[in-house]
C-alpha positions, 0 to 999 in steps of 0.5 A: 500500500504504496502512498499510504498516509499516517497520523503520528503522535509522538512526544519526543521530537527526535523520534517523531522527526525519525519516524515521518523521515523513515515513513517517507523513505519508504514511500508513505506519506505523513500526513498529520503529526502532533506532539501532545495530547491536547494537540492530537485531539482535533487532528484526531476528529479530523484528519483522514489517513490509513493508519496512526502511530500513537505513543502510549505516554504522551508527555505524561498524558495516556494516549487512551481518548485520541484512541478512543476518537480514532476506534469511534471514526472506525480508523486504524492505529497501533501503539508505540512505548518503551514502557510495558504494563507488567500487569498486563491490563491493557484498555484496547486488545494488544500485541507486544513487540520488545526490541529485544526480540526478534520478530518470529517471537512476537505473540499476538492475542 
């Protein structure tokens, strides 16, 4: 799906900046970035795209109500963290992928 576009929010400008550059390299398009919460809210209600890249703590801020826009508008997303529950409670149904694992060891539920 050449073309695609995306929808990132991300906290930490360095790696929001990495990630659209690597998107774009590969032929997809960014097309709404935002770096808080606050400021994902109305690009979430608005902006049409084929998939968001969210981080889970946004600035301290969970990312769980831009998830819940974007499941309401019935649009896709995935989540990013360097951090991982160990209770295993999860608001949305998850997989987990380490960086320390390779990818033929990712488990999906």
């Amino acid at each position: 799906m050449k073309n695609a576009a995306f929808f990132l929010v991300e906290d930490e400008a360095l790696l929001r900046m990495m990630t659209a550059d690597m998107l774009e390299e590969l032929g997809y398009r960014v097309v709404a970035e935002a770096g808080t919460v606050r400021a994902a809210e109305p690009l979430a209600r608005t902006v049409e795209f084929d998939l968001a890249i969210l981080d889970i703590n946004v600035g301290g801020t969970n990312i769980a109500p831009i998830a819940e826009i974007l499941a309401a508008r019935g649009l896709p997303f995935i989540f990013v963290s360097g951090y991982v529950r160990r209770d295993g409670r999860y608001r949305f149904r998850i997989g987990q992928f380490c960086k320390s694992r390779s990818l033929s060891q990712v488990s999906l539920p």
